[in-house]
C-alpha positions in Angstrom: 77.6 124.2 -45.2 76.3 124.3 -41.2 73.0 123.9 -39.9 71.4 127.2 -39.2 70.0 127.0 -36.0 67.3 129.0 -35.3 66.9 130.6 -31.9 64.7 133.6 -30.6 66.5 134.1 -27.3 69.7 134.9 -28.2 71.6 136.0 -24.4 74.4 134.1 -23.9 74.9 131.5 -21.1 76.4 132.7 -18.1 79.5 130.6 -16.7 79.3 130.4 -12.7 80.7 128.8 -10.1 79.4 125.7 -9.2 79.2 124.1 -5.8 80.5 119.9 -5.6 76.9 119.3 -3.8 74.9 120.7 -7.0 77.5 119.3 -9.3 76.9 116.1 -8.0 73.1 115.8 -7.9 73.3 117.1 -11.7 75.6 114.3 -12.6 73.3 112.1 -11.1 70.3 113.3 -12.0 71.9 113.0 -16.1 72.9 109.4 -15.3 69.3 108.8 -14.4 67.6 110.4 -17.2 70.1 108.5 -19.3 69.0 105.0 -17.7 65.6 106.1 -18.1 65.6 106.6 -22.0 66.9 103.4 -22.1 64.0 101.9 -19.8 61.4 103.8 -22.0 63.1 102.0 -25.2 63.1 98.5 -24.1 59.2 98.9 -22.9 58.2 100.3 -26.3 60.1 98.6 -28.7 59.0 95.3 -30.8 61.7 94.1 -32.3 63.8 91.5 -30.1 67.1 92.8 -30.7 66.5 96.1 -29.4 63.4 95.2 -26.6 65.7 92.0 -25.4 69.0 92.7 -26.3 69.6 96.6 -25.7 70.9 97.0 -29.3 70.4 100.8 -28.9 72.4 103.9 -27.3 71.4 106.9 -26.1 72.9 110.3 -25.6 72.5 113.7 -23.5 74.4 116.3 -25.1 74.9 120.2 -23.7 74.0 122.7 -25.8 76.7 122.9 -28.1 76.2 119.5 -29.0 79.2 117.8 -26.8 78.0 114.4 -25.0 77.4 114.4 -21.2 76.2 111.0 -20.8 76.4 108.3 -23.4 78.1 105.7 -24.8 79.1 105.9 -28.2 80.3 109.3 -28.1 78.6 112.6 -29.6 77.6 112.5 -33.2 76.2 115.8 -32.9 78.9 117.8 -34.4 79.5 116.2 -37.5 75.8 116.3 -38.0 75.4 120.6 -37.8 79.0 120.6 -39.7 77.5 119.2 -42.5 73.8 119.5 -42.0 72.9 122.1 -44.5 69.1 123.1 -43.0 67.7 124.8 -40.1 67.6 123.7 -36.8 64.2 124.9 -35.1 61.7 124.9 -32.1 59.4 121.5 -32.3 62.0 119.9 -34.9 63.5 116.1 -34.8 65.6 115.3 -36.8 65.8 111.5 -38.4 68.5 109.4 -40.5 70.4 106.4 -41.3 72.8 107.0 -43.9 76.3 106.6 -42.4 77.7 108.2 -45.2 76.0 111.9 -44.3 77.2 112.3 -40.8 80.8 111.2 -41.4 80.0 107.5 -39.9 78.6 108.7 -36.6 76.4 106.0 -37.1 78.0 103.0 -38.9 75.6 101.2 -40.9 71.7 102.0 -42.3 69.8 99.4 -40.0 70.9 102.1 -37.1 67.8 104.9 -37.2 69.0 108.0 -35.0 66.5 110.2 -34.0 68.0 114.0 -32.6 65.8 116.3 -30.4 67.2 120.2 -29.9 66.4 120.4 -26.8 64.7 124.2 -26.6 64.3 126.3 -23.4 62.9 129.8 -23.6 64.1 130.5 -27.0 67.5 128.8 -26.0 69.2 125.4 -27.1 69.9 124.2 -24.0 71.0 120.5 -24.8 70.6 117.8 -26.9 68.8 114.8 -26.8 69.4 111.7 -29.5 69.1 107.7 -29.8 69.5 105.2 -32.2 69.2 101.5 -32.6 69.6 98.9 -35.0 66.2 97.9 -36.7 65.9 94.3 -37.3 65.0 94.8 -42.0 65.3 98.0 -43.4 64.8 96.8 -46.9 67.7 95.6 -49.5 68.6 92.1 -51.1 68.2 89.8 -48.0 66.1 89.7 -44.9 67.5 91.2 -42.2 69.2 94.2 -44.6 72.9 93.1 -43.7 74.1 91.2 -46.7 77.7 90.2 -46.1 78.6 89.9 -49.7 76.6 93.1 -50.4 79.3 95.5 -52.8 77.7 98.5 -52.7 75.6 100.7 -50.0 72.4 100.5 -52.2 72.1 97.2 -51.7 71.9 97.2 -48.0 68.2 98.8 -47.8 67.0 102.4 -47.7 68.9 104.9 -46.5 67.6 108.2 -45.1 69.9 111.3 -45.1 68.9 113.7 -42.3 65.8 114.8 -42.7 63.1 116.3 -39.9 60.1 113.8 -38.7 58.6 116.5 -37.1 59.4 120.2 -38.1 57.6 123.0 -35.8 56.1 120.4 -33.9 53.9 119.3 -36.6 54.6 115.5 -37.6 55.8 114.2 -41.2 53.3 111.2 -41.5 54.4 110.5 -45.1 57.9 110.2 -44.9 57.3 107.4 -42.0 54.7 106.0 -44.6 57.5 106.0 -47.3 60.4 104.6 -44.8 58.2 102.0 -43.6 57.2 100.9 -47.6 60.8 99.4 -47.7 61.0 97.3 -44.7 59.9 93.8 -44.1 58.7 93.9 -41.0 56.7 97.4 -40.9 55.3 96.9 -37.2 58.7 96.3 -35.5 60.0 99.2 -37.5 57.8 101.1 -37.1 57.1 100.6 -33.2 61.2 100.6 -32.9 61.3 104.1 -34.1 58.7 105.4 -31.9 60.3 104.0 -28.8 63.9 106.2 -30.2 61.3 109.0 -30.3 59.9 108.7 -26.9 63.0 108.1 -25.4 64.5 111.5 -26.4 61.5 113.2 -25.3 61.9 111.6 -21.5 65.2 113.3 -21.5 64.0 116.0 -22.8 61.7 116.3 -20.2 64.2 115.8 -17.3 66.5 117.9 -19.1 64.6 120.7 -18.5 63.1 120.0 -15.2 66.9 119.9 -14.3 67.1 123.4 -16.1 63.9 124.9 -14.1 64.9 123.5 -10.4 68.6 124.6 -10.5 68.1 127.7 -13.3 69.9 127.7 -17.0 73.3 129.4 -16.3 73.8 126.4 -13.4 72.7 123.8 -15.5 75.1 125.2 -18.7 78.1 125.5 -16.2 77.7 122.3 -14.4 77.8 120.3 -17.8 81.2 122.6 -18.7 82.6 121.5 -15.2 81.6 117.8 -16.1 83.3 118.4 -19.4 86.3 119.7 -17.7 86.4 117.4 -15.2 87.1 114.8 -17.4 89.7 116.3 -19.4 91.8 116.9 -16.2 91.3 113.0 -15.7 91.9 112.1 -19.2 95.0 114.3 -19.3 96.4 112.7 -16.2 96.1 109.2 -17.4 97.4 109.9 -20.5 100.8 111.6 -19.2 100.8 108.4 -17.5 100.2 105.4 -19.3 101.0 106.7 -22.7 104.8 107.0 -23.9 106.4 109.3 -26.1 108.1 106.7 -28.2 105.7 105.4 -30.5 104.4 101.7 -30.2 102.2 99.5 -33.0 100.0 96.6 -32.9 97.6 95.0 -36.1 95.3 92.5 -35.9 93.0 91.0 -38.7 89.5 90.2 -39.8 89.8 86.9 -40.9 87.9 87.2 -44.3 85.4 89.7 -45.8 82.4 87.2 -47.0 83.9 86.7 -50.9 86.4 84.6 -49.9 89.3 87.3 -49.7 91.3 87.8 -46.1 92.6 88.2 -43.8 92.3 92.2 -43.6 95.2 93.8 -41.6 94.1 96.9 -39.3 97.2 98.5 -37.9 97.3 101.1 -35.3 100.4 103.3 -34.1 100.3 105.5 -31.0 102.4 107.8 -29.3 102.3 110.7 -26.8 102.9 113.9 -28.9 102.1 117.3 -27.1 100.4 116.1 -24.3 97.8 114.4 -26.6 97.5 110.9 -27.6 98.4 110.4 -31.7 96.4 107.3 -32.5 97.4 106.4 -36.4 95.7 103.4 -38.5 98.2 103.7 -41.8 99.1 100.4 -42.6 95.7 99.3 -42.3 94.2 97.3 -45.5 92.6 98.7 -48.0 88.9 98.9 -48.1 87.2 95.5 -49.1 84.8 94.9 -52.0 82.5 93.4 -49.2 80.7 94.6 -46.4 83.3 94.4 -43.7 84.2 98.1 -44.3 83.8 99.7 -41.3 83.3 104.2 -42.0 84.8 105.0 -38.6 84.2 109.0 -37.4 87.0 110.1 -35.5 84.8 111.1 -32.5 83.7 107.8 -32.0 87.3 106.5 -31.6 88.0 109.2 -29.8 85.1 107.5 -26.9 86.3 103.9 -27.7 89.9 105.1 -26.5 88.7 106.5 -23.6 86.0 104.0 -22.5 88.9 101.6 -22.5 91.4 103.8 -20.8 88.4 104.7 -18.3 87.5 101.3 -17.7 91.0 99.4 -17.7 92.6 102.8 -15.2 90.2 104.0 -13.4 86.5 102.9 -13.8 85.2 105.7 -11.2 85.3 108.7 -14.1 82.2 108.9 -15.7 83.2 109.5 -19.4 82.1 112.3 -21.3 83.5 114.3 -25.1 85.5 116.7 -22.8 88.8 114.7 -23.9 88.2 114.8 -27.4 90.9 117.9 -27.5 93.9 115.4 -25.9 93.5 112.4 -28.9 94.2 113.2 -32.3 92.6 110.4 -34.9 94.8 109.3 -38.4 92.8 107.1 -40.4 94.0 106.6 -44.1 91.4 107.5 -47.2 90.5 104.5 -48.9 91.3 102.1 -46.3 89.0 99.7 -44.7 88.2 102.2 -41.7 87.6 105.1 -43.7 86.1 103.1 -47.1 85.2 105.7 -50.3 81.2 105.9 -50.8 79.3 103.8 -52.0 81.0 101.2 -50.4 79.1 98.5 -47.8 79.2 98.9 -44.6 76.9 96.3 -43.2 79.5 93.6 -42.0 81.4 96.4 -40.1 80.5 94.8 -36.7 84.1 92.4 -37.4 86.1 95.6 -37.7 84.3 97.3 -34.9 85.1 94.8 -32.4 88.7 94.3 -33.5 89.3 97.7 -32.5 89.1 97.2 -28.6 91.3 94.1 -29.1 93.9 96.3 -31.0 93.7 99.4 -27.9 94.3 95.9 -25.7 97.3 95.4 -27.6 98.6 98.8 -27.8 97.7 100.6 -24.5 99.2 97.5 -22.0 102.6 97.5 -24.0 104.3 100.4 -21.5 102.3 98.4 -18.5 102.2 95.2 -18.6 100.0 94.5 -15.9 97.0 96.6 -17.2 97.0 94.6 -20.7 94.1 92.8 -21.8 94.2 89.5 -23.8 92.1 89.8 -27.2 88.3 88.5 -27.0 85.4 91.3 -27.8 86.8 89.9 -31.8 83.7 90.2 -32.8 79.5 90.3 -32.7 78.0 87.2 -34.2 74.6 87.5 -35.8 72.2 84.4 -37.0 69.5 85.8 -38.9 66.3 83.1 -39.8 63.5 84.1 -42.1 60.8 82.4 -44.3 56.7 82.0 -44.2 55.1 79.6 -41.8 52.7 76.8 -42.1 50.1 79.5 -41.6 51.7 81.9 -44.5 52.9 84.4 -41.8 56.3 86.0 -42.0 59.0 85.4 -40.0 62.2 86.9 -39.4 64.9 86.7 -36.5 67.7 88.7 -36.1 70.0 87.7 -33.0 73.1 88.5 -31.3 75.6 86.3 -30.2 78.6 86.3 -27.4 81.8 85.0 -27.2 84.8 84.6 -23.9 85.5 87.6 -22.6 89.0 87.8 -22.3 91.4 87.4 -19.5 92.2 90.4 -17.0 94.7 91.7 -14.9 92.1 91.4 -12.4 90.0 88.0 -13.2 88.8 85.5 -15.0 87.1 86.5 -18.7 83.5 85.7 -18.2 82.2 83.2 -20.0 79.5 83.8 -23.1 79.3 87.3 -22.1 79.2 91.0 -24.3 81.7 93.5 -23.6 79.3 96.3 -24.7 77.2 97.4 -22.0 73.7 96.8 -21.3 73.8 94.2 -23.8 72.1 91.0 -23.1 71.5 87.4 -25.0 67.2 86.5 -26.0 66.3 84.6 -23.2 65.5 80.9 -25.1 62.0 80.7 -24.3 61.2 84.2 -26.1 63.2 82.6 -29.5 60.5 79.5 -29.3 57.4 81.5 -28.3 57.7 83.8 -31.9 59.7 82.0 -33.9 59.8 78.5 -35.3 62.4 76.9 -33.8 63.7 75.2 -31.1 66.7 75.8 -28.7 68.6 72.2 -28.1 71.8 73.2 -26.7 72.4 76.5 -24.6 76.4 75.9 -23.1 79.2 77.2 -22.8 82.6 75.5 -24.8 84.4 73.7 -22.1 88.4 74.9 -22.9 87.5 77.5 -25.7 89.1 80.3 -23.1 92.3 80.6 -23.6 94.9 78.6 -20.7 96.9 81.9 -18.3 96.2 82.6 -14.4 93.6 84.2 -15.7 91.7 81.8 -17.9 90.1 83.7 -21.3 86.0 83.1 -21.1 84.5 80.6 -22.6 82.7 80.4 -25.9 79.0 79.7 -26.3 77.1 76.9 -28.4 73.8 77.1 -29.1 72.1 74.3 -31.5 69.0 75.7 -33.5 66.5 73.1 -34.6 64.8 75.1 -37.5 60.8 73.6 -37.3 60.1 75.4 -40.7 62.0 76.0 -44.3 63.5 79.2 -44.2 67.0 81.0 -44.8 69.7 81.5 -42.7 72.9 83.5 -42.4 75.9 83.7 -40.7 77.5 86.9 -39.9 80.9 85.7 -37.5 84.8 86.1 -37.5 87.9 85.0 -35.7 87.0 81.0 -37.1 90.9 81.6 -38.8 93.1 83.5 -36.7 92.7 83.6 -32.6 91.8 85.5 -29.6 95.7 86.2 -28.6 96.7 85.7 -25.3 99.1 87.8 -23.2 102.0 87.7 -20.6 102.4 83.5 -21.2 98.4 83.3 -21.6 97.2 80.9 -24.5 95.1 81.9 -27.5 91.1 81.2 -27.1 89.5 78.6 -29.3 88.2 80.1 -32.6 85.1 80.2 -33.8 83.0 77.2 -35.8 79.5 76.5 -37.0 77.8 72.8 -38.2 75.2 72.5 -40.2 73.2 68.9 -39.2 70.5 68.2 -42.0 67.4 65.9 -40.9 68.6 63.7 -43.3 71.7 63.1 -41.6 73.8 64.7 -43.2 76.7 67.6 -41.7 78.7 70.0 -43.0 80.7 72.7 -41.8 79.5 76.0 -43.0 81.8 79.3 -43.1 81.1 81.9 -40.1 80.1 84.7 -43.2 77.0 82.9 -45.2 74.2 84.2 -46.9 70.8 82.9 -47.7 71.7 79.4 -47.3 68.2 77.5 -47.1 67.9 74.8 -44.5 64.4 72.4 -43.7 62.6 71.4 -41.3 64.3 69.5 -39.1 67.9 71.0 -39.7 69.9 71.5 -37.3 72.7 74.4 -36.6 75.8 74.4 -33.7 76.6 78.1 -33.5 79.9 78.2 -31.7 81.7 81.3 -31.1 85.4 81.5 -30.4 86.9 82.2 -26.5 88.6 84.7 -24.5 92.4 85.0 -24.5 94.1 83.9 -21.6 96.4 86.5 -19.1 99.6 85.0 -17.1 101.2 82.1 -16.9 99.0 79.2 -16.8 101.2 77.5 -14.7 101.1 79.5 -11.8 97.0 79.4 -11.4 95.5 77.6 -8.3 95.3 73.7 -9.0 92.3 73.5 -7.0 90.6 76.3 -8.8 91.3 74.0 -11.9 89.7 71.3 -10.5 86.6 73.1 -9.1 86.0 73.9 -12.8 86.3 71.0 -13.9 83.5 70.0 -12.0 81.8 73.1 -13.2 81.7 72.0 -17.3 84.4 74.7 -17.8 87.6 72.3 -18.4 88.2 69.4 -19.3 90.4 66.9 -17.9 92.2 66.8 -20.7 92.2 70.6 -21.3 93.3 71.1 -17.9 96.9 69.6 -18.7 97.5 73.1 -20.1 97.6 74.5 -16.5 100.2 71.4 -16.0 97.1 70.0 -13.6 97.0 66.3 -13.8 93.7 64.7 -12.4 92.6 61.2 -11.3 89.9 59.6 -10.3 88.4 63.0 -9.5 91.2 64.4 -7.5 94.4 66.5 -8.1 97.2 64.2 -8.3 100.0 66.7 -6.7 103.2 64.8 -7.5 102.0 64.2 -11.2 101.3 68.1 -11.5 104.6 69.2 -9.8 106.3 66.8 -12.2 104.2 68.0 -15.2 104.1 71.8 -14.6 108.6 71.4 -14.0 108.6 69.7 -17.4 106.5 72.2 -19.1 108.7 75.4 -17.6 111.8 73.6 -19.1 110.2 73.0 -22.4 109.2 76.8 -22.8 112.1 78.3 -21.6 112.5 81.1 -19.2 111.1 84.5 -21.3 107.3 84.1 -21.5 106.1 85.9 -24.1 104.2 89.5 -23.8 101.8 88.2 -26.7 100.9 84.8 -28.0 98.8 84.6 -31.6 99.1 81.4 -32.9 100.9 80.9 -36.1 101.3 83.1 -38.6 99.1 84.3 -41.0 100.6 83.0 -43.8 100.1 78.8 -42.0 96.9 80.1 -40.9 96.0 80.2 -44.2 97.7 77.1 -45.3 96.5 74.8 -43.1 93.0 76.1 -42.7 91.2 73.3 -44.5 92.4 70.7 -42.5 92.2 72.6 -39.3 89.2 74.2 -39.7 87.2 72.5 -42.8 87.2 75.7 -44.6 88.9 76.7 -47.6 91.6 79.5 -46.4 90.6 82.9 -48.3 93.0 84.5 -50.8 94.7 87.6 -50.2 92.7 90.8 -50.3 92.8 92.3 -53.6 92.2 96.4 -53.8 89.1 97.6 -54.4 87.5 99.8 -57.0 84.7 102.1 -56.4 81.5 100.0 -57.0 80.3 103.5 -59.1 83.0 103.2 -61.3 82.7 99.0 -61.7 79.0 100.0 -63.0 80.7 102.6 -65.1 82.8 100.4 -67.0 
């Protein structure tokens, strides 16, 4: 059943023309009330991975609930679809539970706050943000278990309900919400920075409304809208074929020691709109690498990357939404049956811009991407001081960005935007540890003319007992590269007790207790590499050399020999002629490495890990308590 949305004014908008002058200074004036809720966020929030990392997105929507500025696209829709209250004056609207807005948030440690934005009696727009809070209750610290196998483990989940109806404020469902989490204060302070953020916007929403009147405002997000879909239609007619093309890619293991999971993607031009289908993806997981993707939000991921791979100038919006058409299989690991866990989903979320790399550069070639976003590494840290106080760190990791048609992957960097690492000295002011290493991975990015970005290590020395866990992926298959570009490195992590001791620990681990004195290399896996490795710049080679970011050694995949500090040409004429008649003439379009199936046979000895088995089907965790 809909929301019911309550409204005294009840007269229509009034489309009008609008002039390019005003059109622009509204864009612009969104754009900035945009960046502003975000500036509000960061200097209200407590916990480090929203106040130093940005783990938080907002969104401007127009009054019936289509996104104007954002990121993650508009969730609004599914909400009132299946919202089944009122919508009124002085109400905000609050939830977590991924499973009651058709995944438009993805897992419960994202809070969403939405704020009707009322203007004499009218909706006029929307306001809404969430971000990931750091423990929102459930069986481990940090509320993200990986071999969690079922929702209710994960923490507390909140279905849409209002935090303040009619203006007045619901102080006992915060005191309720809060009861569940570990770390009360952060929560707590996190949520009211989501609040005040969508009341900035609010604000300039309406100012916007005021200076320019309601029918302009209402028409100038329509053209906006529109706008876009002209763009979106245009790039689609062009860099989108009728004759349907595929690509798959894999998580490499769900936490339970079951992988690699297959998601498979087909797309064709159909219509004039964009068919994107997933069947032939896995089924869902028992673990928590499910990931309940709403259709809207692929529908933004498509055209983020088309946007920002054809033409980074359009300033994306949900006016496309019409031109892309979404097929994801029931069941499967992108549309998992309740209650199923969703709290590892990060793996599958980042796998999707590597597979749009794969599928959207097959007609051209020289707009593909290699693979490299693979992923979002967590290390979480908890226990009680020497003092008795608790402790908790949730952090965010980055691997190689992968190579262009235009560059060099950056090294250690996030594809998302706005997202940024915890500067090192903020880790040792609150939390007991130390940072001993902070590097890139000299040749983790993968060999092209574009070399793939490097990964990152990072060594924590732990100064207290506590528990750790690992939340990573790509340590078994790679980062492909493309058009004759190598794979990146994968992904590893150490574990160097005081004692002496090491092991190799697997990139998904839970609650795994480490000393004082312990030590962890966190090493994430590098960019793919784009074009032929043997037609980059010698010297370019060598200046990074110098730099830490190749080896001498590793620079022999370039067919660049050095000595004594210098480029010894005759070596790397000879070298790079011996290499092209090795390989053959036809460079591949993709490189991945070996196959699954060796992959998983030789990844003891390659790796130090046992490979995982084949994913077995799942069952309903309701119906395995049933039985």
């Amino acid at each position: 059943m809909p929301a019911t949305i309550v409204q005294t004014n009840t007269t229509p908008f009034r489309q009008i023309p609008i002039d390019p002058v005003t059109l622009d200074i509204i864009e612009n004036a969104l754009r900035n009330a945009r960046i502003e809720m975000d500036a509000t966020l960061v200097r209200t929030a407590m916990s480090p991975g929203i106040r130093e990392q940005g783990d938080a997105f907002p969104l401007i929507a127009d009054h019936k609930g289509r996104m104007i500025v954002g990121q993650f696209g508009s969730y609004i829709g599914p909400f009132l679809d299946g919202y089944d209250g009122t919508v009124e004056e002085g109400d905000m609207i609050f939830l977590s539970d991924p499973y009651s807005v058709q995944g438009a948030i993805s897992h419960l440690n994202d809070w969403l706050v939405l704020l009707p934005v009322f203007k004499d009696g009218r909706i006029i727009a929307y306001t809404s943000m969430f971000g990931h809070q750091s423990d929102i209750g459930g069986k481990v610290a940090g509320s993200m278990p990986i071999d969690a196998t079922s929702i209710f483990q994960e923490g507390v989940r909140i279905p849409p309900v209002k935090i303040w109806k009619k203006g007045v404020y619901n102080e006992d469902l915060i005191k309720l919400v809060m009861h569940q989490t570990r770390s009360p204060e952060w929560c707590k302070a996190d949520l009211n920075a989501l609040i005040a953020s969508c009341r900035v916007a609010s604000r300039r929403v309406i100012e916007m409304a005021e200076r320019f009147g309601d029918d302009v405002f209402v028409s100038a997000c329509e053209d906006l809208l529109a706008r876009n879909h002209r763009a979106m239609k245009a790039l689609i007619e062009s860099a989108i074929g009728e004759a349907p093309v595929s690509f798959e890619d894999y998580i490499c293991d769900d936490g339970l020691g079951y992988g690699p999971y297959k998601i498979k993607c087909t797309m064709w031009r159909e219509d004039g709109r964009v068919v994107l289908d997933f069947d032939g993806t896995d089924p869902q997981s028992n673990g928590s690498i499910n990931f309940l993707l709403n259709e809207n939000m692929m529908r933004m991921f498509f055209g983020i990357y088309m946007i920002m791979v054809f033409d980074p100038q359009i300033l994306f919006n949900d006016g496309y939404y019409d031109l892309i058409d979404i097929r994801i299989p029931e069941g499967s690991l992108l549309k998992p049956e309740f209650p199923a866990a969703l709290s590892g989903r990060t793996h599958a979320l980042g796998r999707l811009f590597d597979i749009l790399g794969g599928l959207l550069g097959q007609k051209t070639p020289e707009f593909l991407n290699a693979a490299g976003f693979s992923s979002s590494p967590h290390l979480f840290y908890s226990g009680s001081d020497a003092k008795g106080e608790w402790f908790q760190l949730f952090q965010i990791g980055f691997g190689g960005i992968p190579g262009r048609p235009l560059g060099d992957g950056p090294d250690g960097h996030s594809l998302w935007p706005n997202f940024t690492n915890v500067p090192n000295e903020f880790l040792e002011r609150y939390f007991p540890l130390m940072i001993e290493r902070y590097e890139t991975v000299p040749d983790s990015g993968g060999a092209g003319l574009h070399r793939g970005g490097n990964g990152i290590l990072m060594t924590y020395k732990f100064l207290e007992p506590g528990l750790i866990a690992i939340h990573d992926d790509r340590w078994l298959t790679y980062p492909w590269g493309v058009n004759g570009g190598a794979p990146g490195a994968r992904a590893r992590k150490i574990l160097r007790r005081a004692d002496g001791r090491e092991e190799i620990v697997g990139n998904k681990r839970e609650d795994m207790a480490v000393e004082a004195g312990d030590e962890l290399d966190f090493i994430t896996w590098g960019g793919g590499g784009w074009g032929d490795p043997l037609e980059r710049d010698p010297a370019l080679v060598a200046k990074e050399i110098l730099q830490g970011l190749v080896t001498v050694a590793g620079a022999r995949a370039y067919g660049v020999v050095m000595t004594d500090g210098a480029i010894d040409a005759t070596a790397t004429e000879a070298l790079r002629g011996a290499m092209r008649a090795a390989r053959g003439e036809e460079i591949p379009l993709f490189n991945y490495g070996p196959g699954i199936e060796a992959l998983r046979a030789n990844a003891k000895a390659e790796t130090g890990l046992d490979g995982p088995k084949p994913p077995i089907r799942r069952q309903p965790a309701l119906a395995i308590a049933a039985e």
